[in-house]
C-alpha positions, 0 to 999 in steps of 0.5 A: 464487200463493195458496191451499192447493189448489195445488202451487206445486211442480208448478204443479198442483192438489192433489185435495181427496182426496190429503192433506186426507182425513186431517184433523188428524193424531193425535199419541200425545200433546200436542206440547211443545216444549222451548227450546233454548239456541245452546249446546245446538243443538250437542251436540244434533246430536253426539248425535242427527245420524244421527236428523235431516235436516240438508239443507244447511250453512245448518242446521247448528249452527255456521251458526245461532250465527254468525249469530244471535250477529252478526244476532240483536240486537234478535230474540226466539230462537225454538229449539226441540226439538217432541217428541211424548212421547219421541219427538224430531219435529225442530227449529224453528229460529226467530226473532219480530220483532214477531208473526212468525216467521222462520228463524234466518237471512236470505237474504243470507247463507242459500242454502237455509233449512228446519226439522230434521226426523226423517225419517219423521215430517215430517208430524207434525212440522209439524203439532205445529208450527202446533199449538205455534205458535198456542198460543203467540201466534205469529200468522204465518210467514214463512219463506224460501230453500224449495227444492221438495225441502225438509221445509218445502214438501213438508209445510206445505200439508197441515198448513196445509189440515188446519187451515184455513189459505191459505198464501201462497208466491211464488218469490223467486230461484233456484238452479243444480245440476249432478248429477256424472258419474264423469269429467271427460270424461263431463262434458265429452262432455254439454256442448253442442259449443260450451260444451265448445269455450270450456273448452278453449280457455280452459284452453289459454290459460291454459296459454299464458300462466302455469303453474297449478294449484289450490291448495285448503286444508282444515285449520282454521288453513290455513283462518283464515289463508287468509281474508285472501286469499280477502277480498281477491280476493272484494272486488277482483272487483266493486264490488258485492261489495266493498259487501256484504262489511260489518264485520259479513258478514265477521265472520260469514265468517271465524267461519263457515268456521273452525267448518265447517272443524273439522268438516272441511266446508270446502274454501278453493281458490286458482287458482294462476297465475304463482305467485301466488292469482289466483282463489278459491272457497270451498266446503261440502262435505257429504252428497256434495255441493259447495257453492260459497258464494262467489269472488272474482278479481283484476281483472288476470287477467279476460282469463284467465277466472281465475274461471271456470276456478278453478270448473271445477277445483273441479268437477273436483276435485268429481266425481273426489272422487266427489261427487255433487252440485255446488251452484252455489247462489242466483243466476242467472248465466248460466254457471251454465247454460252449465257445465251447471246445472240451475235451482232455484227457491227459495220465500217462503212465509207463513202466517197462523195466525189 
């Protein structure tokens, strides 16, 4: 799909009335935007994170210097803090190749990707933006991992069509999330007979055949020493998996899930069966949703359905925590849907500003 008079949310067109008729937005001032070295994104967001939407862990402070310090070489940082006088917009957490601009970030590591904006002031935010952008040079955007709901896909069309300007966005993957009950019976009684007879009977299998319990680690040094399993599991799962774990992803990895761990964001779970880890699954959990980022099992106990059932107990966990939201994040397995998921599709969006 092309062009700036169509929703690519909702698959319907936009009335040339409904945001157009505004024009360009006014701001109180000129917009300035202010570089952000990766050590000031930090105390940026100790200091003012009530006041912006940080909508995922992909956005958060320590996720952006993690990967930037593994994956930034050889790319211009973009960081900055767009103000409108005193008042603080939001932030661009941006990356230049060549004369486009990125999120700081990729979609192989990145489920989700979006800009850091003041709730409220979403509009005069990307409008500042493309304003700051075309003065700088800064001829195209390229920006991926766009959920429907995300500040970047709700707001840019109509700070695209106030100037002119046709954006291009295709769907390039899709998500699954799971919206919590209160109960592990209410989540069992919404599941299709048939799905809901597969859970129990493989959770009695695995009873039949092994005691065993999830064992989940949260601390920041119960986290850095339980890495070394959870990679092991994760590498012995597939071969595809073991091929995309690279010196440089499982640095990033280890470094990422310690400093999420500081902030008390991250929940490391073993599948403990026979006493041993059979299965693992590290989640983010954050706003009052989980996050499952990535699993890993020991080939041996497939027969089991180690992997799936440590999920479950992780979603279980979840739900009785009182979390609302179970995040299964990119990729189209099919359990996903049969666990009861619900899909989300993720956009590319591009922006010519000349």
């Amino acid at each position: 799909m092309t062009g700036c008079c169509t929703d690519p949310l909702h698959g319907a067109a936009i009335a040339k009335g409904a945001q157009c008729c505004m024009g360009t937005l006014h701001l109180k001032g000129s917009p300035c935007a202010v570089p952000l070295a990766m050590e000031d994104l930090l105390a940026l967001w100790s200091s003012s994170g009530a006041a912006l939407a940080w909508t995922s862990p992909f956005v958060l402070p320590p996720w952006l210097m993690h990967w930037w310090t593994t994956f930034g070489a050889g790319q211009d940082l973009l960081l900055w803090e767009i103000r409108d006088g005193d008042r603080l917009l939001g932030i661009a957490p941006l990356r230049v190749a060549g004369d486009t601009a990125r999120f700081m970030g990729s979609a192989d590591l990145c489920d989700y990707q979006d800009f850091i904006v003041s709730p409220g002031v979403e509009r005069y935010f990307f409008d500042a933006l493309l304003h700051l952008l075309k003065e700088r040079g800064i001829p195209g955007l390229d920006l991926n991992g766009l959920r429907p709901d995300s500040a970047t896909m709700l707001n840019l069309p109509a700070a695209a069509e106030a100037r002119g300007r046709g954006l291009v966005w295709e769907q390039e993957d899709v998500s699954y999330e799971l919206a919590l009950p209160s109960s592990w019976e209410a989540y069992l009684s919404g599941l299709p007979g048939k799905e809901r007879h597969e859970i129990h009977r493989k959770f009695r299998r695995l009873n039949q055949s092994l005691p065993y319990g999830l064992e989940t680690v949260e601390t920041p040094s119960e986290v850095e020493a339980a890495m070394d399993e959870f990679i092991r599991l994760f590498k012995m799962s597939r071969p595809e998996k073991a091929a995309f774990l690279s010196e440089a992803r499982e640095g990033f990895l280890r470094g990422v899930s310690r400093s999420l761990a500081e902030l008390g964001l991250v929940k490391l779970h073993f599948l403990q069966a026979g006493g041993s880890r059979v299965a693992s699954a590290l989640c983010f959990d954050m706003n009052g949703s989980v996050y499952l980022y990535n699993s890993g099992m020991h080939p041996d106990y497939r027969d089991l359905s180690a992997g799936l059932l440590c999920k479950l107990l992780t979603l279980r966990q979840s739900l009785e925590a009182g979390r609302k939201t179970y995040d299964f994040l990119k990729g189209a397995e099919t359990y996903k849907g049969r666990l009861g998921a619900r899909p989300v599709p993720l956009y590319r969006c591009r922006l010519d500003l000349e």
